[in-house]
MARRO-973997 format. One record per residue (C-alpha): residue in three letters; x, y, z; residue number from 0. Coordinates in steps of 0.1 Angstrom, whole numbers, plus 2048, in hexadecimal, padded with zeros to 3 digits. Example, Ala and Ser with C-alpha at 12.3 -4.5 7.8 and 13.67 -1.06 7.14 Angstrom:
<drenlos>
res=ala&xx=87B&yy=7D3&zz=84E&n=0;
res=ser&xx=889&yy=7F5&zz=847&n=1;
</drenlos>
This chain:
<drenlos>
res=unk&xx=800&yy=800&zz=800&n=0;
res=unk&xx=809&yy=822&zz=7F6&n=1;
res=unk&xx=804&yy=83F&zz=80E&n=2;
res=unk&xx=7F8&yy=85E&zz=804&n=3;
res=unk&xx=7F5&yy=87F&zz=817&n=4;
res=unk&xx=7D7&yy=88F&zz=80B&n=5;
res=unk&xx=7D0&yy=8A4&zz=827&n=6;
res=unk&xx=7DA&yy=8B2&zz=844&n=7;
res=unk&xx=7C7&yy=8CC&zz=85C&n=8;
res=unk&xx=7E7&yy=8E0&zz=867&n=9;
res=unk&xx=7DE&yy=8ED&zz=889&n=10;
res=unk&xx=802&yy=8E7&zz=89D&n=11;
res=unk&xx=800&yy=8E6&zz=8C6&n=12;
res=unk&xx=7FF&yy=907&zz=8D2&n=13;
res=unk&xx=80D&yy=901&zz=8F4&n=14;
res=unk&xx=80F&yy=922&zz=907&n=15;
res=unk&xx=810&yy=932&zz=92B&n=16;
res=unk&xx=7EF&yy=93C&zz=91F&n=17;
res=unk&xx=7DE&yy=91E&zz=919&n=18;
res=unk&xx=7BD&yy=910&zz=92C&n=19;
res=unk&xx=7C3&yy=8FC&zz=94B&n=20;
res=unk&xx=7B3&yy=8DC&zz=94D&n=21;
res=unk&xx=794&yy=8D9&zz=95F&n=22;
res=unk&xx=798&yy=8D4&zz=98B&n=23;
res=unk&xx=77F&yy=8B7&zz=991&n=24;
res=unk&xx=780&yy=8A4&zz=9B2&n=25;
res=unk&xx=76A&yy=885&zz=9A2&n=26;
res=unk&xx=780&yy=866&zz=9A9&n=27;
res=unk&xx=775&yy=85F&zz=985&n=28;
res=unk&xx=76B&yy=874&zz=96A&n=29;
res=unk&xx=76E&yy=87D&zz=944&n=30;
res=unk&xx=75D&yy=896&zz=925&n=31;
res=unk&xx=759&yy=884&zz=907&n=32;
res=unk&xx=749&yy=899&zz=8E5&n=33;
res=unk&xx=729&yy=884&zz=8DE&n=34;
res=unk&xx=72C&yy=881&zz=8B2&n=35;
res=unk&xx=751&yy=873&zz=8AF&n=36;
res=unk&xx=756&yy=86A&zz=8D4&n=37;
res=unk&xx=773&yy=879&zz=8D9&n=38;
res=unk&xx=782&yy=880&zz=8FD&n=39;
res=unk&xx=78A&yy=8A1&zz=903&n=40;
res=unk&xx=793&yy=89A&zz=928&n=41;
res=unk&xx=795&yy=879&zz=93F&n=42;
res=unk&xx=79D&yy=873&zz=965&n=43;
res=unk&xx=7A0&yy=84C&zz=96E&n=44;
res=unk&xx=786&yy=848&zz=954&n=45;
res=unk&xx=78C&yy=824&zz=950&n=46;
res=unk&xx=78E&yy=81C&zz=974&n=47;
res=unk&xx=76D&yy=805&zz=980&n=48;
res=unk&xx=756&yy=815&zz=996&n=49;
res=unk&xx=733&yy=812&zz=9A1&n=50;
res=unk&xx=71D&yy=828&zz=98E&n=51;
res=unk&xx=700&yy=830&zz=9A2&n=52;
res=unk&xx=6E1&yy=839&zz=98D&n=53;
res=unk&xx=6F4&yy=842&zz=973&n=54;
res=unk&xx=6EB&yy=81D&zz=96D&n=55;
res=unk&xx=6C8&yy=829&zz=964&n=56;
res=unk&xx=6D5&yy=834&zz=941&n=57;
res=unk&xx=6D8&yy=810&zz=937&n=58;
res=unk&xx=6B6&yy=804&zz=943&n=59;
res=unk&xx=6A6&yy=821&zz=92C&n=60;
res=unk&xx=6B6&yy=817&zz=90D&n=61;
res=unk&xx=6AB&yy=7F3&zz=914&n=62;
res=unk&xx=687&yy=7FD&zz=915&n=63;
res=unk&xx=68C&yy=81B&zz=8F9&n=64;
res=unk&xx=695&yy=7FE&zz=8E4&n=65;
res=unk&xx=688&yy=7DD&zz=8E9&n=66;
res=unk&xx=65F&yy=7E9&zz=8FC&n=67;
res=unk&xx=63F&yy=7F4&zz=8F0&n=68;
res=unk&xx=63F&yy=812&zz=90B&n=69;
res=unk&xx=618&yy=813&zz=909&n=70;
res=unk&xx=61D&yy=7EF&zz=91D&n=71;
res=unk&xx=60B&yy=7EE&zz=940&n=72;
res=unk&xx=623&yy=7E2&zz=95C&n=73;
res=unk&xx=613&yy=7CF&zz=97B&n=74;
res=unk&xx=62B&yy=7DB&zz=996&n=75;
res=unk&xx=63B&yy=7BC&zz=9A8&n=76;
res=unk&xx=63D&yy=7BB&zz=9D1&n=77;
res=unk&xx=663&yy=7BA&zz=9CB&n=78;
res=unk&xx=661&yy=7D6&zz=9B3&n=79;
res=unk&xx=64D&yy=7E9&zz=9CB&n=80;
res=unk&xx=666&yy=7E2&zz=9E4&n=81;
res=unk&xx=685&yy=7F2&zz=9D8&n=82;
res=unk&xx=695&yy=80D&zz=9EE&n=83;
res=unk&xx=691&yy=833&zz=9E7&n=84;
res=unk&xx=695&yy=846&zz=9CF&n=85;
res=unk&xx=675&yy=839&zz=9C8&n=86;
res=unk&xx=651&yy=83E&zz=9B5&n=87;
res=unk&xx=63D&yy=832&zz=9D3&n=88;
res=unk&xx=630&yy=815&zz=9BE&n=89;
res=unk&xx=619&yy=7FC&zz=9CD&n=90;
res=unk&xx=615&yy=7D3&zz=9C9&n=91;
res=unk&xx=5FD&yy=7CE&zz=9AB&n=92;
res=unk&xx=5FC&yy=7F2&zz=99D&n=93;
res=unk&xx=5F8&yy=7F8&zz=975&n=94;
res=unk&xx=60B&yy=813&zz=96C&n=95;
res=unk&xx=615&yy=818&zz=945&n=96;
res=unk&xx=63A&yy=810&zz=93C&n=97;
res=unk&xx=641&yy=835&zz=931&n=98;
res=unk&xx=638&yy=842&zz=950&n=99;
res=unk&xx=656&yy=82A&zz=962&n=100;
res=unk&xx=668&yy=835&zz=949&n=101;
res=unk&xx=666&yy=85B&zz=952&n=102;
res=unk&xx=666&yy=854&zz=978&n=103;
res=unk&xx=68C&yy=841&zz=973&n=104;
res=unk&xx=69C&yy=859&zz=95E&n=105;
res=unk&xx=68C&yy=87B&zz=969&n=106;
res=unk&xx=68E&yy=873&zz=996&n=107;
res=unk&xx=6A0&yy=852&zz=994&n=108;
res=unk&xx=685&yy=83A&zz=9A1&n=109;
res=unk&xx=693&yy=819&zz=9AA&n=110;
res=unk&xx=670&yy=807&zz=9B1&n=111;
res=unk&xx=66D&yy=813&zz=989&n=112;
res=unk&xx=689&yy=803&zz=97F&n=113;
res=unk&xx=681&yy=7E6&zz=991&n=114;
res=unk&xx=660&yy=7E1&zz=982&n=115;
res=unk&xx=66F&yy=7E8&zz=95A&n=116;
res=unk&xx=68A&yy=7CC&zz=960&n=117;
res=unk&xx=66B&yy=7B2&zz=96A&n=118;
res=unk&xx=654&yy=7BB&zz=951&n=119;
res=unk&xx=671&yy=7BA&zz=935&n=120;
res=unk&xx=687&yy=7A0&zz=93E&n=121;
res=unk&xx=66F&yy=78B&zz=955&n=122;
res=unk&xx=68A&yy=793&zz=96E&n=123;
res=unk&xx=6A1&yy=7AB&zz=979&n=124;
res=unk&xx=6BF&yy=78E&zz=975&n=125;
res=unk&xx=6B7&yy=78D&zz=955&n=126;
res=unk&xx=6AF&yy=7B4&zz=94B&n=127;
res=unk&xx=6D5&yy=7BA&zz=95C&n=128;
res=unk&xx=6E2&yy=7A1&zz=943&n=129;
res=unk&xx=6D0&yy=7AF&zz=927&n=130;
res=unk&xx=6E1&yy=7CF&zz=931&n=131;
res=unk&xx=707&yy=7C8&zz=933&n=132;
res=unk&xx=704&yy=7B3&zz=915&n=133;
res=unk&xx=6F9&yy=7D4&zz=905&n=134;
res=unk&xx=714&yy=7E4&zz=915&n=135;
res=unk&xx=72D&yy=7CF&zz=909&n=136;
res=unk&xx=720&yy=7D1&zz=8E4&n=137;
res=unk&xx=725&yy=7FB&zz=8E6&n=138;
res=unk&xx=748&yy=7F5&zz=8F0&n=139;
res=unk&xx=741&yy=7FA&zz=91B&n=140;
res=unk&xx=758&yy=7DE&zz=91F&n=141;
res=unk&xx=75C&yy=7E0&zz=946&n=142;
res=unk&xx=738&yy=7E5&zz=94E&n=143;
res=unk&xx=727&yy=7CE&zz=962&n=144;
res=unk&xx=702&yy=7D2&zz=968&n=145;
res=unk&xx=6F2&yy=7BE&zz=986&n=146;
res=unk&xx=6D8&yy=7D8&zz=98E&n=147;
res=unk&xx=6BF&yy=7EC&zz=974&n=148;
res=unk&xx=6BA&yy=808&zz=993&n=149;
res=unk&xx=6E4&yy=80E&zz=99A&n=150;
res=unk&xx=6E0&yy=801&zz=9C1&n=151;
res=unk&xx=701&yy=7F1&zz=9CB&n=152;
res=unk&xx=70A&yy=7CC&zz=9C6&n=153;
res=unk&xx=72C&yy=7BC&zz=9C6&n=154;
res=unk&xx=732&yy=7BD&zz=9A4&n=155;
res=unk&xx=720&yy=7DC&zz=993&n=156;
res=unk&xx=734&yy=7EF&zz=985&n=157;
res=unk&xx=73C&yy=807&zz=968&n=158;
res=unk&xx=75B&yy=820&zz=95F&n=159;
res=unk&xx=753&yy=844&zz=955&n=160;
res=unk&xx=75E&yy=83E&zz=932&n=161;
res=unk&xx=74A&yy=81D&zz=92D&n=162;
res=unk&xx=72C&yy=836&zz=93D&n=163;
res=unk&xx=735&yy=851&zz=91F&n=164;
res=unk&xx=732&yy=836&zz=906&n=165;
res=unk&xx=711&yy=82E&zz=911&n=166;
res=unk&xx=700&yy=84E&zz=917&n=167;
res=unk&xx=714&yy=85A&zz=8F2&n=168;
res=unk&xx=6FE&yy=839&zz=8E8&n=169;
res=unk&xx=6DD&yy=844&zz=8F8&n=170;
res=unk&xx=6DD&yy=86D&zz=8EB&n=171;
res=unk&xx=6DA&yy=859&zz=8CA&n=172;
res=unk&xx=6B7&yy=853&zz=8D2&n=173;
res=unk&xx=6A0&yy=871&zz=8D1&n=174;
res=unk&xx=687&yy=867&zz=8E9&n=175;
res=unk&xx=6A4&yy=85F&zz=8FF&n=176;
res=unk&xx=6AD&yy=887&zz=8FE&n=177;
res=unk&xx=687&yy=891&zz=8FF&n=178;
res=unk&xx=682&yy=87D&zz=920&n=179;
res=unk&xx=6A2&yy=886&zz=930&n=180;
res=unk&xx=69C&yy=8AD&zz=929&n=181;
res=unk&xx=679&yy=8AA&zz=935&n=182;
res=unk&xx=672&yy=8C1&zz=952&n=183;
res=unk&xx=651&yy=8B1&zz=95E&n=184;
res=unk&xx=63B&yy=892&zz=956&n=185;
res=unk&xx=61B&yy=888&zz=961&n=186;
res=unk&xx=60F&yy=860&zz=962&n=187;
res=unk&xx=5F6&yy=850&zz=96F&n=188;
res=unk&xx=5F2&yy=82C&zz=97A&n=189;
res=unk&xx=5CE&yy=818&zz=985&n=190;
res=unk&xx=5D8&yy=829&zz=9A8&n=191;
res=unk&xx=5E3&yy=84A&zz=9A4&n=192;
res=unk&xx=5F2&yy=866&zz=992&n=193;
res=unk&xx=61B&yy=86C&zz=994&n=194;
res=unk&xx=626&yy=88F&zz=991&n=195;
res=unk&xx=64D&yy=884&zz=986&n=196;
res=unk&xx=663&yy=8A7&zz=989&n=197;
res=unk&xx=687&yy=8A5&zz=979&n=198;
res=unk&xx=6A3&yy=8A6&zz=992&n=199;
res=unk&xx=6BE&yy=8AF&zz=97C&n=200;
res=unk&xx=6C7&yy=8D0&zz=984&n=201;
res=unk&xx=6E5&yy=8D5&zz=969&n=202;
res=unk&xx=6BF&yy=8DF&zz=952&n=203;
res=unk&xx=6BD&yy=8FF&zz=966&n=204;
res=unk&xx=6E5&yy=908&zz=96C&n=205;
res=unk&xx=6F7&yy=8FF&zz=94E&n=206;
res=unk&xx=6F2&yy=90F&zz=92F&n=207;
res=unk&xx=6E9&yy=8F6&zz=90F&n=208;
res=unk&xx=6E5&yy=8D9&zz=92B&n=209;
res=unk&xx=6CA&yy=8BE&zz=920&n=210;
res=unk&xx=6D2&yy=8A3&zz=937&n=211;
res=unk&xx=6DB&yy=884&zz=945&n=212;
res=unk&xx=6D7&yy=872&zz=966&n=213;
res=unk&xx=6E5&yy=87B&zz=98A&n=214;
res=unk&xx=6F0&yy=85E&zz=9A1&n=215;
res=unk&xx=6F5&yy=855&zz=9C3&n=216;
res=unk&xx=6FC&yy=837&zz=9DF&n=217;
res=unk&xx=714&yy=835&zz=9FB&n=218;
res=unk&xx=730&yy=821&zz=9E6&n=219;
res=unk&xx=72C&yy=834&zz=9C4&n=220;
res=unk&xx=729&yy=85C&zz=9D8&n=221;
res=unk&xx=71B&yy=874&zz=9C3&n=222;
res=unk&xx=71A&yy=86B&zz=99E&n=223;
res=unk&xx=70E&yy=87E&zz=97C&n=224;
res=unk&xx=70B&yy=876&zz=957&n=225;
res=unk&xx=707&yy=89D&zz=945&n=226;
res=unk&xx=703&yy=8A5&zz=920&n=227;
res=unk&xx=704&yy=8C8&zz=914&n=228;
res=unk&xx=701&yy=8DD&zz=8EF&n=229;
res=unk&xx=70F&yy=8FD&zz=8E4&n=230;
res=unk&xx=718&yy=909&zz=8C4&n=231;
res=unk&xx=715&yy=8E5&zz=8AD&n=232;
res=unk&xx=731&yy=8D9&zz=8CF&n=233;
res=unk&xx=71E&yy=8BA&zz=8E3&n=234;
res=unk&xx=72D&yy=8B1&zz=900&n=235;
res=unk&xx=725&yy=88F&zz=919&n=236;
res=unk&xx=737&yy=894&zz=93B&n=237;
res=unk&xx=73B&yy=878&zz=957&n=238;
res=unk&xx=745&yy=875&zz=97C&n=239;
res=unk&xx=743&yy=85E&zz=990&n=240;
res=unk&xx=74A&yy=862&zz=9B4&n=241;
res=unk&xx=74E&yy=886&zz=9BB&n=242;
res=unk&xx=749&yy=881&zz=9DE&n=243;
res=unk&xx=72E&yy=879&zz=9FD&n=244;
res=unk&xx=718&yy=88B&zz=A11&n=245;
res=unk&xx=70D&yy=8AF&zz=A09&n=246;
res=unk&xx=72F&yy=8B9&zz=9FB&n=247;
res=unk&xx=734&yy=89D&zz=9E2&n=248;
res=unk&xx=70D&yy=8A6&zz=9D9&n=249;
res=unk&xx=718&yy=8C7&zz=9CA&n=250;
res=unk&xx=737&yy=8C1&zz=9C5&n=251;
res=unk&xx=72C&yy=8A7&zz=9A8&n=252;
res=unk&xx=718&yy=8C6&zz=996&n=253;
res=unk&xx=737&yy=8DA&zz=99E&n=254;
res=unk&xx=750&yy=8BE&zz=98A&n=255;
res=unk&xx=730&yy=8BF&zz=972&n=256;
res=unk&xx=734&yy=8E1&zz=96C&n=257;
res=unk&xx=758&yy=8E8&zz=967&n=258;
res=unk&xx=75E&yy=8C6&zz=94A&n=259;
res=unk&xx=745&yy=8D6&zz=936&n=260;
res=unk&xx=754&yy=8F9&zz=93A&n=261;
res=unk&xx=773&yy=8E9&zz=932&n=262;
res=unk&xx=766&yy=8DB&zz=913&n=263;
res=unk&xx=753&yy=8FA&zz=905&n=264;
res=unk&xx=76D&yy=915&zz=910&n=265;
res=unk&xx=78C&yy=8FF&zz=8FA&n=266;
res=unk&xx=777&yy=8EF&zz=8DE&n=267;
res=unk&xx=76B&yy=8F2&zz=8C0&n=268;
res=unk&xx=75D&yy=8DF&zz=8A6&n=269;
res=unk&xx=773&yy=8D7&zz=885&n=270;
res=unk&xx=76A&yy=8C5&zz=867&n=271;
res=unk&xx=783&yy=8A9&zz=85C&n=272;
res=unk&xx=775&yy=89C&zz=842&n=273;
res=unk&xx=753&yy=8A2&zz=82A&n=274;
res=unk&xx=73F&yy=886&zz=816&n=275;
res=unk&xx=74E&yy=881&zz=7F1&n=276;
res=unk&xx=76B&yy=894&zz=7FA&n=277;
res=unk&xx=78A&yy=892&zz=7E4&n=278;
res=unk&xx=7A0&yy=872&zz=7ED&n=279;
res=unk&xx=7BA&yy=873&zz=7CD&n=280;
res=unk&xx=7BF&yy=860&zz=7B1&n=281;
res=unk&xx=7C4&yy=838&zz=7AD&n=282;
res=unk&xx=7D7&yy=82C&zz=790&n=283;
res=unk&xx=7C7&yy=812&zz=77B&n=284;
res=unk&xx=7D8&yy=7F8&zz=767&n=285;
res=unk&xx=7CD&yy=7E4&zz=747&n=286;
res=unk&xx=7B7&yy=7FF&zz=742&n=287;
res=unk&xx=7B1&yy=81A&zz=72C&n=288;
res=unk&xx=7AB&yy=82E&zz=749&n=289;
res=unk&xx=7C7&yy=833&zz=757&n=290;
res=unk&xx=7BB&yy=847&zz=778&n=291;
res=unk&xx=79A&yy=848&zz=78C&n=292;
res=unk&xx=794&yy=862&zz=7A9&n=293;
res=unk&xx=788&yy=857&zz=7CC&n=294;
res=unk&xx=774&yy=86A&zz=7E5&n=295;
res=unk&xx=76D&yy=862&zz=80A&n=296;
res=unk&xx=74D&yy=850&zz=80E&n=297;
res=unk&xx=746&yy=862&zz=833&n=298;
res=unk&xx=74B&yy=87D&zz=849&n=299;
res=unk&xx=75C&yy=889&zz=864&n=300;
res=unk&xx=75B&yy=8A6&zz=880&n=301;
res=unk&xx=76F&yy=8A5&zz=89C&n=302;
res=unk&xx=775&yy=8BF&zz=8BC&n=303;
res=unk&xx=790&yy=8CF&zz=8BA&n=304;
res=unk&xx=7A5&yy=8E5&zz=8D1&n=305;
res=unk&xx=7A7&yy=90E&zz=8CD&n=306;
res=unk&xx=7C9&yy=90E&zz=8D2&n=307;
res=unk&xx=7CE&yy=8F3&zz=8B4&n=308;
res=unk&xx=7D3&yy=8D0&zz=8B2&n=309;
res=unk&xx=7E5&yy=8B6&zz=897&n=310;
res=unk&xx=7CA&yy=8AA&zz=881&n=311;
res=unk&xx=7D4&yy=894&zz=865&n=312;
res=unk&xx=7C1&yy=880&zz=84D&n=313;
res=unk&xx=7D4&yy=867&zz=83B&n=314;
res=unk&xx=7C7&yy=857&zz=820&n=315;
res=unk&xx=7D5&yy=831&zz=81A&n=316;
res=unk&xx=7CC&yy=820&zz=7F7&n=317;
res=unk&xx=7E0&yy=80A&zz=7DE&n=318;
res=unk&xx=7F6&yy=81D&zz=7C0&n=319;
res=unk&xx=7E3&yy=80A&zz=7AA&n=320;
res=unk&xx=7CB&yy=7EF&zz=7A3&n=321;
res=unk&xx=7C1&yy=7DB&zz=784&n=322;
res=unk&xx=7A0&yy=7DD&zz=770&n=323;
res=unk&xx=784&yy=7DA&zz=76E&n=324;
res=unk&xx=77B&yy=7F0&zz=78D&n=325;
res=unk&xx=751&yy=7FD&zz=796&n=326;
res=unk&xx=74B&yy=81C&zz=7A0&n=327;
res=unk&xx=74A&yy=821&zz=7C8&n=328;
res=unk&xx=75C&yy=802&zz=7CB&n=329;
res=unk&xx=774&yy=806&zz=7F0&n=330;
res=unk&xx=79A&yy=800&zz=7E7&n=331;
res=unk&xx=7A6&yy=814&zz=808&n=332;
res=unk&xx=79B&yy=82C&zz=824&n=333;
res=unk&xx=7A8&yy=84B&zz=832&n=334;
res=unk&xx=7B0&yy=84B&zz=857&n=335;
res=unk&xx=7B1&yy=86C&zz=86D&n=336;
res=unk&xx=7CE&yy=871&zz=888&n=337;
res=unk&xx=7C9&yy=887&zz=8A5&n=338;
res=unk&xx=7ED&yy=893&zz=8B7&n=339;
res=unk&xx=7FC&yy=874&zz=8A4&n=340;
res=unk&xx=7E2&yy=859&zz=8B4&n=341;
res=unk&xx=7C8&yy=846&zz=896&n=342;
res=unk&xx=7A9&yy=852&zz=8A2&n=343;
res=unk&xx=78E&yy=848&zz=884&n=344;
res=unk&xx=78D&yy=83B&zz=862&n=345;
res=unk&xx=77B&yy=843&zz=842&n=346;
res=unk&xx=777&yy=82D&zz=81C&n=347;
res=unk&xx=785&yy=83A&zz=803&n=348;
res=unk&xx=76D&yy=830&zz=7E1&n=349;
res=unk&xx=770&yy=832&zz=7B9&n=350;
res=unk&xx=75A&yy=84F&zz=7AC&n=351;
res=unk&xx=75D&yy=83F&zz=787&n=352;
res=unk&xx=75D&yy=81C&zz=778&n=353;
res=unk&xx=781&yy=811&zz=766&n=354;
res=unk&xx=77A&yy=7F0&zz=748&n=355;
res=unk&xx=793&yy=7DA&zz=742&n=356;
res=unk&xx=7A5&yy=7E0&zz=721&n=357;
res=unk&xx=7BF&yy=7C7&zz=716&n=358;
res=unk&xx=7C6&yy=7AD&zz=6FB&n=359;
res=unk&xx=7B2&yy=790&zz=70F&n=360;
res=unk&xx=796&yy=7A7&zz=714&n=361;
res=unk&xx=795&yy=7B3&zz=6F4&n=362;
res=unk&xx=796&yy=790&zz=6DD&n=363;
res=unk&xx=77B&yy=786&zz=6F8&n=364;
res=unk&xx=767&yy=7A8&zz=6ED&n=365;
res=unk&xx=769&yy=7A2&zz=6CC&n=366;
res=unk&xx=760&yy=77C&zz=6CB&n=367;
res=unk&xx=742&yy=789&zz=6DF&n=368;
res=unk&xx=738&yy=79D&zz=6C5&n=369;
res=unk&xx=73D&yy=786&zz=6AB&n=370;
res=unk&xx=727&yy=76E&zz=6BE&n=371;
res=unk&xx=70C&yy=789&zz=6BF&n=372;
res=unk&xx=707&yy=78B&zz=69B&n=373;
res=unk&xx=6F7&yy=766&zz=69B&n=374;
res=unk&xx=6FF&yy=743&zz=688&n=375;
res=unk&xx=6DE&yy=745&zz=675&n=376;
res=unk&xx=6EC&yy=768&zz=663&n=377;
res=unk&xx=700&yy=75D&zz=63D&n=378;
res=unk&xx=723&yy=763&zz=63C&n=379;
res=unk&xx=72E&yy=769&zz=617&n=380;
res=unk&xx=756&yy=764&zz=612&n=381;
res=unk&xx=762&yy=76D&zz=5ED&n=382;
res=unk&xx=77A&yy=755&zz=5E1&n=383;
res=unk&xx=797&yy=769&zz=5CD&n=384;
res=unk&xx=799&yy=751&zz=5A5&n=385;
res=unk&xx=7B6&yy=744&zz=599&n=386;
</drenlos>
């Protein structure tokens, strides 16, 4: 393979006196992530295992975004109605519609809710917590363990902050998801009574461009947050996990909060990399009588970038040439986008024309194909020269 340097987004590190400091965030874990590409603009022990709290809760809503009919009535179980606070205030044999739970877990963290969705989905909550780290797993949260849907702590729950970004990046795909976490109020009501569920996140009210996600708490996970914010086309998802106990790690984990997203607003900007059909080069084409065919990038890519510049390079990688025939949008390499020298994403690279193969083979075999057009029921007249 043949590399070619098609392009490269010249913004050098700036390292001044001047530049921003990083972010002073007591979480014992924590990390900002930009929700489109993923990057992660910031991390502290973001791979370390910790439990997660309600955080948890983000999981158990994608579950029933995606696999429930949330016009289902749930009967509440005694077990279900026996879960600790936070709680709905459910009752043994109550009908209450599944979007209603649904609110109630993700807007004030009801564990009797979460209780009741894993039963009614899974026929269990062993099996809903399965359901869920197997989901995990599949978005890449490799070192998450799920063993309850409400966050309460077990031996073995367990997530790291940036298995949590990876989820919640997963879950802001789905815009219900959004809707319901950005929801200030929602009414329900079951065969028993009417639930007034008020949203306890208050990084709505105090943050500008905040839509979400889900606040956390018990006595081994301290004070835990998920927060996702939006300014100017820039998306950020921001996690931390034990900021600390009692009243001061309560505010302390909307304080942490507070300053990763300022961080991530006040030094970033969105850059485009790379546009759909842009200009790849040229591929060389033998035993043609085309000898060249251009490529373009089949995708796109937009990536935050930082004010005080960054080494952005994309790189595409294809062969020097290639034999015919060749199709148009057929995938003979990809381009692949370095940030500060580390391969961060990839790109194909595609034909935008068609090259036929022209050669002696290929041409006796185009004319014997002609010549076996014309038919065996046509005359053929031959004049004989006299002697």
């Amino acid at each position: 393979m043949r590399l070619f340097r098609i392009f490269a987004l010249a913004l050098a590190f700036l390292i001044f006196m001047g530049a921003a400091k990083e972010p002073q965030v007591e979480a014992k874990g924590a990390i900002l992530i930009e929700a489109d590409s993923g990057r992660v603009l910031w991390d502290k022990n973001a791979d370390e295992a910790m439990a997660m709290a309600s955080t948890t809760k983000i999981m158990t809503a994608i579950l029933v975004l995606e696999n429930a009919n949330l016009e289902d009535i749930v009967i509440v179980s005694k077990r279900a109605a026996a879960a600790p606070r936070v709680k709905m205030e459910l009752s043994a044999g109550e009908e209450i519609p599944l979007h209603g739970l649904l609110y109630a877990l993700m807007l004030q963290s009801s564990n009797d809710a979460a209780v009741a969705i894993a039963e009614h989905m899974s026929g269990s909550v062993a099996e809903f917590c399965a359901a869920m780290t197997r989901k995990a797993h599949e978005l890449g949260a490799i070192d998450t363990v799920f063993e309850t849907p409400s966050g309460l702590d077990t031996d073995n729950h367990r997530s790291t902050a940036h298995d949590m970004a990876l989820i919640t990046r997963y879950a802001l795909q789905n815009p219900l998801f959004v809707e319901i976490i950005a929801t200030p109020q929602f009414i329900t009501v079951s065969n028993k009574k009417t639930y007034d569920i008020r949203n306890k996140n208050r990084l709505l009210n105090e943050f500008e461009g905040a839509f979400g996600v889900k606040t956390g708490f018990t006595g081994r996970a301290g004070h835990c947050f998920v927060g996702a914010a939006e300014r100017e086309g820039l998306r950020l998802i921001s996690v931390v996990f034990a900021s600390g106990w009692g009243a001061q790690g309560k505010e302390q984990k909307w304080v942490d909060t507070k300053r990763l997203l300022n961080y991530g607003f006040n030094n970033f900007i969105m850059e485009e990399i790379v546009t759909q059909g842009q200009d790849a080069g040229e591929l060389g084409i033998t035993r043609s009588r085309t000898p060249l065919v251009a490529l373009y990038y089949d995708g796109s890519l937009t990536l935050p970038v930082h004010k005080d510049g960054e080494n952005i390079e994309l790189v595409a990688f294809f062969p020097e040439s290639v034999q015919a025939p060749l199709e148009a949008g057929a995938a003979v390499g990809e381009g692949r986008i370095y940030v500060n020298g580390e391969y961060f994403a990839s790109i194909p690279i595609l034909t935008a024309q068609a090259a036929a193969r022209h050669d002696l083979k290929t041409s006796m075999e185009k004319v014997l194909k002609n010549f076996l057009q014309m038919g065996t029921s046509k005359e053929i007249s031959i004049t004989l020269p006299e002697f």
